[in-house]
N, C-alpha and C positions, 0 to 999 in steps of 0.2 A: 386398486390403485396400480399403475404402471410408470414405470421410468424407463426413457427410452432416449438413446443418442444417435445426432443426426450429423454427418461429416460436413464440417463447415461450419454449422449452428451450434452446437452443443447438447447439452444435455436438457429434457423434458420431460412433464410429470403430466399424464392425465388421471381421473379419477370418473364415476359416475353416481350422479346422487338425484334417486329420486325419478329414476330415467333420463336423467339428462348429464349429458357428455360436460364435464369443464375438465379445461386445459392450463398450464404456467406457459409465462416466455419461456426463452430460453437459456440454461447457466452454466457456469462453465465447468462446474463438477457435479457430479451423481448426487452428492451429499445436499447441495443447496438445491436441486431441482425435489430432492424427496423434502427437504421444509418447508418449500415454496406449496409444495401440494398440501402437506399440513395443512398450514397457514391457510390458503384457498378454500382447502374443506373446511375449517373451525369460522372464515369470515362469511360463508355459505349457510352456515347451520346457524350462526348467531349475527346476523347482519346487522350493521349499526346504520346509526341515521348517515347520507352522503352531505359533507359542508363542501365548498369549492376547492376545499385541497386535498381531499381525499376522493374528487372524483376517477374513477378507472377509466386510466389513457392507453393500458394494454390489454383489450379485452381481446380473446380470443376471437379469429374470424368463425369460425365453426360455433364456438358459442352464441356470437351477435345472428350469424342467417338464424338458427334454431330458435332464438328469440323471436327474430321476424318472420319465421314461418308458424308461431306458435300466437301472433298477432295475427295472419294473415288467414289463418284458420276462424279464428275468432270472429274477426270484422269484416272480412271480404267474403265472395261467393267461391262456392265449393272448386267452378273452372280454376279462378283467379291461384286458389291454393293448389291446384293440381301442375299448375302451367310452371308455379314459382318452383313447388318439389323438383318438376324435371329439370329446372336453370340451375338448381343450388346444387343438384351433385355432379354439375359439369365443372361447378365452380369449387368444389370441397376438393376434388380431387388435384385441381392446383393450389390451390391456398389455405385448403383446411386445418395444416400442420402449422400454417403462420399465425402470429400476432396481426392483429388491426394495424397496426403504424408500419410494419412490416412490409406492407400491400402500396405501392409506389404508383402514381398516377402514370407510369410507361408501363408497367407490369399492367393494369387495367388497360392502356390503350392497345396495347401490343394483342391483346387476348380478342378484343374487339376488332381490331384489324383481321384477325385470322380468323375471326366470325363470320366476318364482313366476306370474306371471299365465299361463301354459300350463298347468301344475297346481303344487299343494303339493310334490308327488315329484320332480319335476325341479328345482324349485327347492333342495330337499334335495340333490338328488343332484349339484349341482352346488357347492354349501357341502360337503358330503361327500369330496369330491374335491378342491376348493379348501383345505382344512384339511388332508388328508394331505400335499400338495405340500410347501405352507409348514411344516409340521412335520418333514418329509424335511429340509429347509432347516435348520430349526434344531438339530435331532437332530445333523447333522455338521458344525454352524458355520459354514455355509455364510453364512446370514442370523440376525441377532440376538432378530426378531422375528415375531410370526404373523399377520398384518392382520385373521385371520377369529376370533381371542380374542374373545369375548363376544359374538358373533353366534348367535343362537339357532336353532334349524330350525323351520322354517313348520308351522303348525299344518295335519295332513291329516286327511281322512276316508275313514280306512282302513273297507274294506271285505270282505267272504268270499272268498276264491280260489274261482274257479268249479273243481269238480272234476267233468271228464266221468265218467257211470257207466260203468261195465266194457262194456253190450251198446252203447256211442255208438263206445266204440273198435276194437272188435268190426267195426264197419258201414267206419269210416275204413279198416282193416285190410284189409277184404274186397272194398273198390273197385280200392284200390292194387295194381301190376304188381309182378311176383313180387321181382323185388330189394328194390323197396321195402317190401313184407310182410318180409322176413326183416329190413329193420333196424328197422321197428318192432317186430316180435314181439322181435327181443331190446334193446331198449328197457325192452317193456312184461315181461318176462322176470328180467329183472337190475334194474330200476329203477333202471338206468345214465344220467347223462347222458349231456347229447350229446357233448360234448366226449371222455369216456370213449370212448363208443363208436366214437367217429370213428379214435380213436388206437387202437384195438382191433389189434392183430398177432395172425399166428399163432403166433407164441412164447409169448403169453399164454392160449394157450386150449389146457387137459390134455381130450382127448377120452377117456383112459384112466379119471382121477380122476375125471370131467365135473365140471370146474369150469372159470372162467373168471378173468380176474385184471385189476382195473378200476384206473385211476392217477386220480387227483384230485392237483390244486393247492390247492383248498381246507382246507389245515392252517395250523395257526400255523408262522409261517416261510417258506411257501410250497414245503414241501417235496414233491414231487413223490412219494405214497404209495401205494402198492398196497392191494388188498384183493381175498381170493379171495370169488367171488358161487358156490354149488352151480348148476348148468345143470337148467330143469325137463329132462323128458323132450321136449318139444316145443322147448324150446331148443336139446337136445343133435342133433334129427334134422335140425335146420335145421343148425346147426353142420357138423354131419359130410356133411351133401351138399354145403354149400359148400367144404368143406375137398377132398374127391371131386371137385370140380370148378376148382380151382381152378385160374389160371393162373401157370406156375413165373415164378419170382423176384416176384411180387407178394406182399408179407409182413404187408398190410393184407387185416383179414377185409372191410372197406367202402371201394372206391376207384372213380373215376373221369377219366376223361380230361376235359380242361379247356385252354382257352387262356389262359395265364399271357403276364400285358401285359409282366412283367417280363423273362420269357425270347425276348418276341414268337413261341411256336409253342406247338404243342399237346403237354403235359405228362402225364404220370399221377402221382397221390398221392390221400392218404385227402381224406377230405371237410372242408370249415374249418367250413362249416354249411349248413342243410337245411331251412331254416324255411321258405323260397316256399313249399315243395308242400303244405304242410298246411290252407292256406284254401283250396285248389283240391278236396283227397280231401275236407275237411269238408261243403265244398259238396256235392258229387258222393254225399256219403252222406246228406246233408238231416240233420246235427247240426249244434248249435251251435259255432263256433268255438273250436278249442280248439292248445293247443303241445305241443311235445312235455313240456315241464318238466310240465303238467298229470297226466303219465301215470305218474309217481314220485308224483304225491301221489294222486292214485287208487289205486292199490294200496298204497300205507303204509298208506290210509285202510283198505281190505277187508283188509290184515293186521291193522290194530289190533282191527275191528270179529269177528276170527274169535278174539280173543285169545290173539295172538302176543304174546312179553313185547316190550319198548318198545326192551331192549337189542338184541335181533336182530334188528329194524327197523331201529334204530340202524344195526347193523354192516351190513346190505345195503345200504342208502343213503348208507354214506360219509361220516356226520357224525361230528363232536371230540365233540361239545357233544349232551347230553339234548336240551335245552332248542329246538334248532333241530330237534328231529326228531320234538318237541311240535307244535312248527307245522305239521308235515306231516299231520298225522292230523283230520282233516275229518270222522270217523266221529262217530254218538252213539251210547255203551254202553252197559249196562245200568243203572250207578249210574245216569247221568244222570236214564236214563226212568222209574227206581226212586225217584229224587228227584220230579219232578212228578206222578208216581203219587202218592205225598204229600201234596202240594199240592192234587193234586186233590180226595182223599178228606177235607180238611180244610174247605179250600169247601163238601163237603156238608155235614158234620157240624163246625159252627163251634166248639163249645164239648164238645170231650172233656173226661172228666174220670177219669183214669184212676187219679187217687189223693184217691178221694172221703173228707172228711173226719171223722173217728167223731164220733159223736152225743156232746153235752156230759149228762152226768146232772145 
């Protein structure tokens, strides 16, 4: 347990139980900040049921993020939690000494403004994240109110996703050392993320059926979902020689040896991500820079553009929602070119008149 005074605020009491950080407001003597931590620890150790008047309206910010990153571990996918750790201790570092109510909806826009000067999208994506917290908060009563209510998102200038053609990925594929050819090709194969692929077992892959079987986080819920992808023929002969060559008890089709800071020695498991080596092979093949996520929407794009229906794009890619699987598709169809075909032919000929009117007697 610590007591600790802050000029301007007063005196504060943190404590930690169980691994987890809890903190008091603030008081105005030594004495009531070291009861309040009591009091905190004993209503911790022996919690009572919450009626509506003893819900807590001064929950520590530091306690509320660690609560929703201890949800967001749980429910969401591994990125999701990585991306939220690096926002929260940009955000602990200003506010983690505060109370919830403490946290003013200008102190939240002001922070976002100064976001906002790196680009529009960060700025976003930090109100985006900022507003889930605080709504986590409210959601379970934790806190009364949402400091980021009526703050609006930064106006951006969205622009095209670059999508490398097929013979760019082709060149990245053909530079790369044999392991790494096999998890691109089944990458560019399945239009699997990474994250899928990473977690790919041999339990998951019927060399009999030739199908493969991909889990996504990305559902409402957070529920961890399967979905069978068919294996091209070039998927299945990569598959089957690694599976011929594999070595016993490793039950990752993609793993590596690594030295884990945690365990201090050198460890094997599947891969967390793999993004260094792609500006190196893109180099190395004199294309444009490109990611792996690029390579799922290049080929939506050549299935849309070969007219494959939208739904079984849909279901290889792993989306809930049409509408996101709209966005993946970078291709222009026939309507479209069918349409300025149109257009054009009207520029020449300005004034058709295709229902000329009969002569008056």
């Amino acid at each position: 347990m610590s007591v600790y005074f802050m000029k301007g605020r007063g005196w504060r009491g943190e404590f930690i139980l169980n691994g987890r950080r809890y903190s008091t407001t603030y008081h105005k003597t030594k004495a009531e900040a070291k009861q309040a931590v009591a009091k905190r620890k004993e209503d911790t150790l022996n919690p009572q049921p919450l009626t509506p008047e003893k819900i807590q309206i001064d929950m520590a910010f530091l306690e509320l993020v660690n609560k929703k990153l201890d949800y967001a571990k749980t429910y969401n996918s591994e990125r999701h939690y990585d991306e939220y750790v690096n926002l929260a201790k940009r955000w602990i570092k200003l506010w983690g000494h505060l109370s919830c109510p403490e946290i003013t909806r200008d102190d939240v826009e002001q922070f976002i403004i100064k976001r906002s000067q790196l680009s529009g999208m960060t700025g976003n994506k930090e109100l985006r994240y900022l507003r889930a917290t605080f709504n986590f908060g409210v959601k379970r009563e934790f806190i009364k109110a949402n400091p980021t209510a009526g703050i609006d998102f930064v106006p951006v200038e969205k622009r095209l996703k670059y999508v490398p053609p097929p013979e760019d990925i082709d060149r990245v594929i053909e530079v790369a050392d044999q392991d790494t050819q096999d998890y691109l090709w089944t990458i560019r194969d399945t239009l699997g993320r990474v994250s899928e692929i990473n977690r790919l077992t041999w339990q998951e892959v019927s060399l009999e059926e030739r199908f493969i079987v991909l889990y996504t986080r990305k559902k409402r819920g957070g529920h961890l979902t399967p979905r069978k992808v068919p294996m091209t023929d070039r998927l299945y002969r990569i598959v089957q020689r690694r599976y011929l060559s594999r070595e016993n008890g490793k039950p990752w089709v993609f793993w590596h040896r690594y030295w884990s800071a945690k365990e201090q020695k050198m460890v094997e498991g599947p891969f967390n991500d793999r993004k260094k080596f792609m500006r190196t092979l893109c180099k190395k093949a004199g294309v444009r820079y490109f990611r792996f996520h690029a390579m799922r929407h290049s080929g939506a794009s050549f299935l849309d553009a070969m007219n494959i229906p939208i739904g079984a794009i849909q279901r290889i890619l792993g989306h809930e929602n049409r509408t996101t699987t709209e966005i993946y598709l970078h291709s222009i169809g026939d309507t479209e070119r069918r349409a300025m075909q149109t257009l054009e032919e009207a520029s020449i000929n300005p004034h058709p008149n295709p229902h000329p009117k009969q002569k008056l007697c």
